[in-house]
PASE-319793 format. One record per residue: residue number from 1; x, y, z of N, C-alpha, C in turn; residue in three letters. Coordinates in pm, whole numbers, plus 50000, padded with zeros to 5 digits. Layout:
BEGIN
NODE  resi    nxx    nyy    nzz   caxx   cayy   cazz    cxx    cyy    czz  resn
NODE   NUM      X      Y      Z      X      Y      Z      X      Y      Z   ala
...
***
This chain:
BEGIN
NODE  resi    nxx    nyy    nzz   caxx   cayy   cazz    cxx    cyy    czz  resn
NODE     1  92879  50472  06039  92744  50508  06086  92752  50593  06213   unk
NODE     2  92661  50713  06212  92630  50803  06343  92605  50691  06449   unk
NODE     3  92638  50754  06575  92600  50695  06715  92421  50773  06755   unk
NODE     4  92379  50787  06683  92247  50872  06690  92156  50882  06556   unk
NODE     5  92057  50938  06588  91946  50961  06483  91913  51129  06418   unk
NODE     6  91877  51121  06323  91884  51259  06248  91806  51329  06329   unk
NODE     7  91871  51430  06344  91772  51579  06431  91658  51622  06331   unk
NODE     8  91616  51575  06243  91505  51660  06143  91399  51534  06117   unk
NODE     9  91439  51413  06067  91359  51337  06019  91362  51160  06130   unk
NODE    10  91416  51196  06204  91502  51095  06273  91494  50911  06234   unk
NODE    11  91571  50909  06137  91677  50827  06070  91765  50785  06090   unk
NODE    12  91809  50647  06107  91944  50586  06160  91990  50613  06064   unk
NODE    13  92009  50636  05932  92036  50584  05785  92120  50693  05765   unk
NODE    14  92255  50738  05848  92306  50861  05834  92469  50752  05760   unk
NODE    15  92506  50906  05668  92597  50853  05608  92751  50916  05639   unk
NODE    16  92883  50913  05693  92946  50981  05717  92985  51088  05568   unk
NODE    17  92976  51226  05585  92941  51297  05467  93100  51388  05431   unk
NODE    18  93105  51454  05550  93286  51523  05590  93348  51575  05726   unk
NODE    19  93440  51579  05781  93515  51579  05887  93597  51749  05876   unk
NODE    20  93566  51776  06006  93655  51860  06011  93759  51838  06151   unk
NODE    21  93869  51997  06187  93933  51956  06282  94064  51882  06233   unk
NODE    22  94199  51921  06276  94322  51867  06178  94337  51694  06223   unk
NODE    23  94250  51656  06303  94254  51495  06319  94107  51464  06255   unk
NODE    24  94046  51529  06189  93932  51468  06143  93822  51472  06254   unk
NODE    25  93835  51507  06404  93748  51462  06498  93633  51523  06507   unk
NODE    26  93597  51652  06420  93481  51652  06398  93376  51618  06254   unk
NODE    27  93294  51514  06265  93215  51462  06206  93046  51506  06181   unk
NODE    28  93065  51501  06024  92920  51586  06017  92841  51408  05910   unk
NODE    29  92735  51411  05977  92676  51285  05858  92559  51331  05798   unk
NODE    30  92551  51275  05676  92424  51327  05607  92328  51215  05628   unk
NODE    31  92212  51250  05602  92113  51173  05647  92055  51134  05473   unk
NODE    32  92062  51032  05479  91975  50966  05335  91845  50966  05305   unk
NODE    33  91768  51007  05445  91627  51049  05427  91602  51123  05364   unk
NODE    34  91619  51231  05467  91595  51409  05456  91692  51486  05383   unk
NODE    35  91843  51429  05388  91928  51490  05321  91970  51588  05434   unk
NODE    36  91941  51583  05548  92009  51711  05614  92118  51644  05692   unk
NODE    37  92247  51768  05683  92356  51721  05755  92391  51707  05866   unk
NODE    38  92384  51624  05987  92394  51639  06134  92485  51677  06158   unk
NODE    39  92582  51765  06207  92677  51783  06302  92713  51636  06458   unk
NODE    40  92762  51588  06498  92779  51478  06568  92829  51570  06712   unk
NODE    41  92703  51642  06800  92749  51741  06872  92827  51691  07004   unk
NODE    42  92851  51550  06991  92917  51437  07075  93027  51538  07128   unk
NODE    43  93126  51561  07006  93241  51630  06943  93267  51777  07027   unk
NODE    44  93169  51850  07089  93184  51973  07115  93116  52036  07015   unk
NODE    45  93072  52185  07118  92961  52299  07004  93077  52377  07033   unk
NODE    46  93088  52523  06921  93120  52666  06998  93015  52732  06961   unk
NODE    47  92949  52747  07057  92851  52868  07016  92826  53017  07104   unk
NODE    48  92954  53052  07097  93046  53152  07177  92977  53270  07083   unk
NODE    49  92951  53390  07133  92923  53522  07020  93028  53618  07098   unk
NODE    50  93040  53696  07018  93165  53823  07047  93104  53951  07032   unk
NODE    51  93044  53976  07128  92980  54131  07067  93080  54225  07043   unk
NODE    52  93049  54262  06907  93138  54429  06887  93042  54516  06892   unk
NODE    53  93048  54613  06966  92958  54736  06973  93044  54827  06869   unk
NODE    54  93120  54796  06812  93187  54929  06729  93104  54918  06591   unk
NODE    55  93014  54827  06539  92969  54756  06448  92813  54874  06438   unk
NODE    56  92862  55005  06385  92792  55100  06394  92669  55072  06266   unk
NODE    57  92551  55052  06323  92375  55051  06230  92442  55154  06175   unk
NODE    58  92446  55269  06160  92439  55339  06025  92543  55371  05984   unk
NODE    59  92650  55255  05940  92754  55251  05866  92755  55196  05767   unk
NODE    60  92711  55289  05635  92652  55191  05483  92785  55120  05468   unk
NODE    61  92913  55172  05501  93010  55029  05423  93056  54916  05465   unk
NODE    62  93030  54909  05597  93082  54767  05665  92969  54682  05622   unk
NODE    63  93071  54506  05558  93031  54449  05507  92897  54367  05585   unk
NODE    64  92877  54361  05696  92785  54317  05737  92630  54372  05764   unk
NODE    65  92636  54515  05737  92528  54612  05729  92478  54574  05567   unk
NODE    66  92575  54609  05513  92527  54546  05361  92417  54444  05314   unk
NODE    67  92476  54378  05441  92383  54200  05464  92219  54224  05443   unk
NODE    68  92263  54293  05603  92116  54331  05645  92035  54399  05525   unk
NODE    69  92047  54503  05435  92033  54597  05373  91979  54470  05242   unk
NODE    70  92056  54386  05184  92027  54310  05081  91916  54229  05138   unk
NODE    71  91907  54156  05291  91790  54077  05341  91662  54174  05342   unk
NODE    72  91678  54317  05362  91507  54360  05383  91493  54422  05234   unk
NODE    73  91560  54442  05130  91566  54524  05021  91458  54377  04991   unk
NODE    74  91511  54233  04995  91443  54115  04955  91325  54100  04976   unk
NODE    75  91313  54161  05107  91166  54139  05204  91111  54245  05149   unk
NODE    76  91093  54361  05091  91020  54470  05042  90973  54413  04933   unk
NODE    77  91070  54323  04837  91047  54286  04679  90908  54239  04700   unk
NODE    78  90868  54135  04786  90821  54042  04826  90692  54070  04913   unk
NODE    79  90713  54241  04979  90566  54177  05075  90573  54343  05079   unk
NODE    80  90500  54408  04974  90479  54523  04964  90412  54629  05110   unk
NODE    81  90364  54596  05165  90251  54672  05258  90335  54638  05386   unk
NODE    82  90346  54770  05491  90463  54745  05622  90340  54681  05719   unk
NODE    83  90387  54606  05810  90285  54526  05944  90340  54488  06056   unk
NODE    84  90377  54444  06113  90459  54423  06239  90560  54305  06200   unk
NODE    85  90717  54377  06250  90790  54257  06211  90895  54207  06364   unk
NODE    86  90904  54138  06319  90999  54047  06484  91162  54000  06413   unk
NODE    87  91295  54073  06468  91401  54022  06395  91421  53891  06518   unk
NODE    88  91471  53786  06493  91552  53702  06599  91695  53684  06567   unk
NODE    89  91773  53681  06677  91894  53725  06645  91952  53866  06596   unk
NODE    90  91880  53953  06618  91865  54089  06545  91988  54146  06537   unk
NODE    91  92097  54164  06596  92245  54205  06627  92267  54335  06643   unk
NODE    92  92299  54431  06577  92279  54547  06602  92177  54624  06538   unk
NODE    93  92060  54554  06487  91946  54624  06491  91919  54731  06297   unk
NODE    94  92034  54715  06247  92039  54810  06092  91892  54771  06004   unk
NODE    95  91877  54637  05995  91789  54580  05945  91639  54643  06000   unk
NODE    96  91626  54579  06145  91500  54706  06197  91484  54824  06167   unk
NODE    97  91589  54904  06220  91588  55055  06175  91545  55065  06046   unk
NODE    98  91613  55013  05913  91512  55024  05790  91404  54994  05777   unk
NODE    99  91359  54871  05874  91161  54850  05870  91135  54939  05928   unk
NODE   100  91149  54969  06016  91080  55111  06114  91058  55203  06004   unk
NODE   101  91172  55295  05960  91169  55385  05860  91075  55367  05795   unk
NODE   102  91020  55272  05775  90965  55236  05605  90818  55197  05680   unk
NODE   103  90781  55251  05849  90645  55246  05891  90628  55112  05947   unk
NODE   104  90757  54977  05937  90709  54860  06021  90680  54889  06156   unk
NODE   105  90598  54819  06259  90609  54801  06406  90714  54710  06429   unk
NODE   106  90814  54703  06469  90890  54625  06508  90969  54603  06635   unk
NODE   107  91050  54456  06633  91090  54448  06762  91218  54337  06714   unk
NODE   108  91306  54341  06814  91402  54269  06816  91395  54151  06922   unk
NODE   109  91490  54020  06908  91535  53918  06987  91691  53909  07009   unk
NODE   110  91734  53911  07084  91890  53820  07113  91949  53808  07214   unk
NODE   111  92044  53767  07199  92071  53671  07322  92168  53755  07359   unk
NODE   112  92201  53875  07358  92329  53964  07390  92270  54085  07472   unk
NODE   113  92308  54088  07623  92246  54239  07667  92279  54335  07650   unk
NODE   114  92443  54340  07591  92510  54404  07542  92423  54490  07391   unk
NODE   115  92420  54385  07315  92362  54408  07207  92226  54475  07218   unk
NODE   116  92132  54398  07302  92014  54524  07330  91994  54678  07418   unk
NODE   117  92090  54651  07488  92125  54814  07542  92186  54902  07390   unk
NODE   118  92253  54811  07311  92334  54901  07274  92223  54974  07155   unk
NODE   119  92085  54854  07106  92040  54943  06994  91925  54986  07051   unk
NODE   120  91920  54998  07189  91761  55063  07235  91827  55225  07272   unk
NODE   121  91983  55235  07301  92000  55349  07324  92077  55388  07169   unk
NODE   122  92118  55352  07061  92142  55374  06936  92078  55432  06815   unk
NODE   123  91904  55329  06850  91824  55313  06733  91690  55372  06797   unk
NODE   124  91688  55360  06953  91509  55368  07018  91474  55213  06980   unk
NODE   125  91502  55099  06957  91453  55018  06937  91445  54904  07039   unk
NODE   126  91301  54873  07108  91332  54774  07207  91359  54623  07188   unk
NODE   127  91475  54572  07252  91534  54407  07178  91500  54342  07326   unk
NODE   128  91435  54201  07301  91415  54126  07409  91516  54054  07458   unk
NODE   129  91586  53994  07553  91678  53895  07580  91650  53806  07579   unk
NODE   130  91684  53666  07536  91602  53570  07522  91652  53451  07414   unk
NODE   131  91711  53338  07479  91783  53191  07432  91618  53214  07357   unk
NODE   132  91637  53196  07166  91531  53166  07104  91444  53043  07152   unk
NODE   133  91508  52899  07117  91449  52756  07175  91391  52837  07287   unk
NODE   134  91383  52874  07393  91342  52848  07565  91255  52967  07513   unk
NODE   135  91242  53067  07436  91151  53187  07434  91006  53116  07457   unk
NODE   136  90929  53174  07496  90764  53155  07487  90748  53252  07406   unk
NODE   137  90732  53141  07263  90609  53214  07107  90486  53285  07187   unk
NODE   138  90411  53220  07255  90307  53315  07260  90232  53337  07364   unk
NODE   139  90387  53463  07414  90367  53520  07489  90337  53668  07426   unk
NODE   140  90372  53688  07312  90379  53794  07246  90250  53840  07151   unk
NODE   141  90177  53930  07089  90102  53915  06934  90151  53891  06861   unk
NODE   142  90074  53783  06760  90092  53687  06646  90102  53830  06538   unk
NODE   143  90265  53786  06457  90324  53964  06454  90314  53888  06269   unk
NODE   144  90326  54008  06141  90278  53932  06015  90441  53892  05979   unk
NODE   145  90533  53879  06006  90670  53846  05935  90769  53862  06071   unk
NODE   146  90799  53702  06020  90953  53704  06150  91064  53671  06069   unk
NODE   147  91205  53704  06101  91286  53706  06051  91420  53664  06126   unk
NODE   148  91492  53511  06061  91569  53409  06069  91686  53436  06021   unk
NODE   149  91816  53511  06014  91916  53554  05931  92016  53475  06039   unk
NODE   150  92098  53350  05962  92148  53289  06034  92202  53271  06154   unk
NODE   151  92080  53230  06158  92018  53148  06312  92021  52997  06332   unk
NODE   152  91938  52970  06239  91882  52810  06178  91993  52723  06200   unk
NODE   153  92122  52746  06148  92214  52623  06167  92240  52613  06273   unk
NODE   154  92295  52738  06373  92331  52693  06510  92204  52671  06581   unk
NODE   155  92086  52577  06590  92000  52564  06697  91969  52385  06583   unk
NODE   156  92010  52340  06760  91991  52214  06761  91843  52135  06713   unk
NODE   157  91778  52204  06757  91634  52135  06705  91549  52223  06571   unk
NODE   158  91575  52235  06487  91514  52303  06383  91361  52305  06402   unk
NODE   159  91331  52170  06415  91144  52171  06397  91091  52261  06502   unk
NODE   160  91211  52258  06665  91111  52346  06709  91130  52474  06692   unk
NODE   161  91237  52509  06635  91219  52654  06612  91149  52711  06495   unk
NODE   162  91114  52648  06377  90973  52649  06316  90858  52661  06376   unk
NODE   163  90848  52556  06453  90693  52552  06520  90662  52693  06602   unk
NODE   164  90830  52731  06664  90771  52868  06779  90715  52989  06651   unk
NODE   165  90805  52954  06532  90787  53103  06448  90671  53066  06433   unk
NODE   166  90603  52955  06354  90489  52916  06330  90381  53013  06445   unk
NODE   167  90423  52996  06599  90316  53036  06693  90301  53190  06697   unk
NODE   168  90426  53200  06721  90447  53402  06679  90371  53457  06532   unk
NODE   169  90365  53406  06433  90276  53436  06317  90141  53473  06309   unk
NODE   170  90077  53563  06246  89956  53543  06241  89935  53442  06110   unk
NODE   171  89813  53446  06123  89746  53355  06011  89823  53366  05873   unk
NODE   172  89840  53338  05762  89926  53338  05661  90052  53451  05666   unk
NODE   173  90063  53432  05805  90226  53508  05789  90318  53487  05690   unk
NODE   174  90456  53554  05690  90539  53509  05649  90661  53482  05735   unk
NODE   175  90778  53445  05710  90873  53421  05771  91013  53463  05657   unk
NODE   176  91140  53502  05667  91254  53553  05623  91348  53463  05670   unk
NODE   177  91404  53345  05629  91494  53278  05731  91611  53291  05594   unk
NODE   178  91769  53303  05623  91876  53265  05550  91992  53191  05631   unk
NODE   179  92028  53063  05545  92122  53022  05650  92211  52966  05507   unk
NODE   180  92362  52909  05555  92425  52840  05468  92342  52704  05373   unk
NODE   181  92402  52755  05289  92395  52604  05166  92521  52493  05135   unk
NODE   182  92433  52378  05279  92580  52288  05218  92605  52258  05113   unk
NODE   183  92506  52260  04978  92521  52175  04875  92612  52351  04749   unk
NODE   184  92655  52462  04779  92648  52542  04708  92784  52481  04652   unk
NODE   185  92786  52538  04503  92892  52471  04440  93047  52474  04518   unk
NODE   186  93090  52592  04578  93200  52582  04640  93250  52514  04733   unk
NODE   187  93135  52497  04805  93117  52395  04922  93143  52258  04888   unk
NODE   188  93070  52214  04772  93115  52062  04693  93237  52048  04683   unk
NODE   189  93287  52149  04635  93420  52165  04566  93542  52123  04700   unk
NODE   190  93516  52211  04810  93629  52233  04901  93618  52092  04974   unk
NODE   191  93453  51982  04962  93475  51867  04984  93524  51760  04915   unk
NODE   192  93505  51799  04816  93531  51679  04706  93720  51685  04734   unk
NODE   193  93800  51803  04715  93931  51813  04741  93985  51741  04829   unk
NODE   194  93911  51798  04978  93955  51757  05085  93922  51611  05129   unk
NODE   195  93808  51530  05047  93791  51385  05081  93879  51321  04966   unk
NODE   196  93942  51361  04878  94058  51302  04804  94171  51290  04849   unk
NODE   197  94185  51416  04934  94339  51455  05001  94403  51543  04890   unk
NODE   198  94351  51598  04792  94427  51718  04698  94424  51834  04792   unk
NODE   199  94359  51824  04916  94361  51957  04970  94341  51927  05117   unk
NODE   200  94470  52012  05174  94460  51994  05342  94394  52133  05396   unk
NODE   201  94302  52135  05474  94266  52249  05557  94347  52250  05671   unk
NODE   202  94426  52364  05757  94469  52418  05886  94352  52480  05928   unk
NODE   203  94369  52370  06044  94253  52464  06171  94306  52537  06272   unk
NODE   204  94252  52607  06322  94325  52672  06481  94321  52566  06574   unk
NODE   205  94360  52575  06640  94399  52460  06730  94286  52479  06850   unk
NODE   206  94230  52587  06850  94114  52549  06951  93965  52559  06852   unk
NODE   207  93998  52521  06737  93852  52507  06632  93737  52441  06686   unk
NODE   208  93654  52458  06732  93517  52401  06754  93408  52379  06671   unk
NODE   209  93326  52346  06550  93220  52361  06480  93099  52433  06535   unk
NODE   210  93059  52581  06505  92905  52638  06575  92807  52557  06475   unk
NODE   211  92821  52501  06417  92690  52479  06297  92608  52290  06380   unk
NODE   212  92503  52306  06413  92443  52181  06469  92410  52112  06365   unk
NODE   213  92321  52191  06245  92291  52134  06134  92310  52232  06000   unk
NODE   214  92324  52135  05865  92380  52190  05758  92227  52153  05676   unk
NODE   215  92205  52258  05575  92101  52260  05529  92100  52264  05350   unk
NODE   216  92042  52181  05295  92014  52221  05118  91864  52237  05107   unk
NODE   217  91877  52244  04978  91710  52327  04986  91662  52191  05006   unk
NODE   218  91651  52020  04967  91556  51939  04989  91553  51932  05111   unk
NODE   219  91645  51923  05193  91640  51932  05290  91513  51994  05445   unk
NODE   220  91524  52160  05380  91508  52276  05401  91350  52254  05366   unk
NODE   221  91289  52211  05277  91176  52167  05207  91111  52094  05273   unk
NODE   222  91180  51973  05329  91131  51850  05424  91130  51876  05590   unk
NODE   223  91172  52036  05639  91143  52076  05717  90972  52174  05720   unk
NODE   224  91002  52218  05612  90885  52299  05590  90765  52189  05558   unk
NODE   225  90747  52091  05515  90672  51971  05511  90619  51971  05679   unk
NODE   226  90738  51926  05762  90676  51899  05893  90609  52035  05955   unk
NODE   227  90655  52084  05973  90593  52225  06061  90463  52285  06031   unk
NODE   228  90475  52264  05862  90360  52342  05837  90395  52463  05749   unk
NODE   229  90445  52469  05712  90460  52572  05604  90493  52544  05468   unk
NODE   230  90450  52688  05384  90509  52664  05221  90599  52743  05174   unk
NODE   231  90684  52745  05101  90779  52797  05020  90762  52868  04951   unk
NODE   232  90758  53013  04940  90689  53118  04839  90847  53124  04801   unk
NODE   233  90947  53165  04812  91095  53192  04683  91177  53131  04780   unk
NODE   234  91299  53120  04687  91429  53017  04731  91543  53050  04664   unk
NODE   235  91642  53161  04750  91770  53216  04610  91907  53208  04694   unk
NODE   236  91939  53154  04582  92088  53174  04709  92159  53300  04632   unk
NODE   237  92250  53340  04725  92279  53515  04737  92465  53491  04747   unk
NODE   238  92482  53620  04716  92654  53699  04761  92632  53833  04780   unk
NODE   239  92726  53865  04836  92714  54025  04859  92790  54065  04773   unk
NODE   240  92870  53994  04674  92916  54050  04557  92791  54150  04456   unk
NODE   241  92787  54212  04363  92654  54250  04288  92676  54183  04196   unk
NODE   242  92784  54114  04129  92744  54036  03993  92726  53940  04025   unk
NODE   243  92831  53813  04105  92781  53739  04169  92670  53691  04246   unk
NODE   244  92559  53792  04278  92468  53821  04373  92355  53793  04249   unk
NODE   245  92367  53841  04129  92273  53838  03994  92248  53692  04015   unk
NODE   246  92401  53631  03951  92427  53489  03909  92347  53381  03982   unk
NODE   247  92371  53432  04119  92332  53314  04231  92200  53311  04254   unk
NODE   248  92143  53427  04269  91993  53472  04284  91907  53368  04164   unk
NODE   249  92001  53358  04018  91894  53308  03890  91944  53113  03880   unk
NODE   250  92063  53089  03888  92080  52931  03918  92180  52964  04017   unk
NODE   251  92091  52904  04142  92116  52844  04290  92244  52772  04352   unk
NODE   252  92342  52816  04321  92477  52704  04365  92549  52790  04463   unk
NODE   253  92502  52915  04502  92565  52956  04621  92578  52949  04731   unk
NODE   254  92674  52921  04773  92655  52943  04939  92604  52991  05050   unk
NODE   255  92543  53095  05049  92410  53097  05130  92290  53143  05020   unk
NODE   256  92222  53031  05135  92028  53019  05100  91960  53133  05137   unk
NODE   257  91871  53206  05093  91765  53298  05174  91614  53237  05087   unk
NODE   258  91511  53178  05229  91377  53151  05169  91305  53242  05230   unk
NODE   259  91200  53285  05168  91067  53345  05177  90959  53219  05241   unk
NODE   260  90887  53188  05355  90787  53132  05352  90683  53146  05396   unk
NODE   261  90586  53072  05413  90437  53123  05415  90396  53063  05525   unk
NODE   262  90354  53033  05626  90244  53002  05757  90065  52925  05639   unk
NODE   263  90070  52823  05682  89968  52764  05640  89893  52654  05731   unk
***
């Protein structure tokens, strides 16, 4: 049993779920409520970022532009008409630059000054500085779509970072959030091995866990319950393209991307 209560539904009723770290010393428990996975941040966080400025916005082949490119291609499917959008965590900004293009008002968040010098003199695009949790929602206009591209696991309190998007929203906003899927089939897989012992993981020796909490869609669902919102789509993704088909139509991939609604 956890020395603590679930960060989402808060529940003693946590179950030890899997360990990482080559002594096991970091511990993640699932919660039998909610189903969401705590991280045991007892253990140590890293939530260290590395800015690369070489990580050029208009470089169609680096794999992480791609990202961006598959997250707003999603957001177009989905919300035809451009309106003001807010990235958090924005990074180098590729993702904006295509809303802009396409007539959004937009604006960026992150926590790197590096990173916002680099896409206000890159892109013209102005990025705020700003630890999300500590931001003041509304200080800003209630903007129609904010956008979550893994963010969600590393921040300790989920509900409140719902509630701030919630405040930044206008009235039936939407929201773009994608974060990992603990439950995606591979993920089962590399636990089921490793809690048998058919399979040893090597860590680096200064391994830290960034992830506070691990998320499946019931989970993910029973957050959106509290805050206040609804679930308009739910797909998990690859940046593979066939793979990317597969996962999009039955859900066992490793990362989640939801669409939701402000209600």
């Amino acid at each position: 049993m956890a020395s603590f209560y679930c960060r989402l539904c808060g529940s003693d009723n946590l179950k030890l779920y899997y360990c990482q770290g080559n002594r096991n010393q970091f511990k993640h428990y699932k919660c039998n409520n909610c189903k969401l996975i705590n991280y045991d941040l007892a253990a140590g966080l890293d939530q260290s970022q590395y800015t690369d400025l070489s990580v050029d916005p208009n470089n169609d082949r680096l794999k992480s532009n791609r990202g961006q490119d598959q997250s707003y291609y999603f957001l177009k499917k989905h919300i035809k008409e451009p309106g003001t959008l807010i990235d958090i965590g924005c990074g180098n900004g590729r993702l904006l630059n295509k809303a802009k293009k396409d007539g959004w008002l937009v604006k960026g968040l992150d926590l790197s000054p590096e990173w916002a010098d680099f896409v206000k003199k890159k892109l013209d695009i102005d990025i705020e500085i700003a630890n999300f949790l500590e931001f003041e929602a509304n200080q800003i206009e209630p903007c129609d779509v904010v956008i979550l591209r893994h963010v969600l696991e590393h921040l300790p309190d989920s509900i409140k970072a719902l509630n701030k998007i919630k405040i930044m929203l206008k009235r039936d906003g939407y929201s773009l959030l994608e974060f990992p899927n603990v439950e995606g089939f591979d993920k089962r897989l590399k636990r089921f091995l490793e809690n048998t012992g058919l399979k040893h993981r090597k860590y680096a020796q200064d391994f830290i866990p960034g992830h506070c909490n691990e998320f499946c869609k019931e989970s993910f669902l029973f957050l959106l319950k509290k805050t206040g919102f609804k679930l308009i789509k739910w797909e998990t993704y690859s940046l593979k393209p066939i793979v990317n088909h597969i996962y999009n139509h039955i859900h066992i991939g490793n990362k989640a991307r939801a669409l939701i609604q402000k209600i």
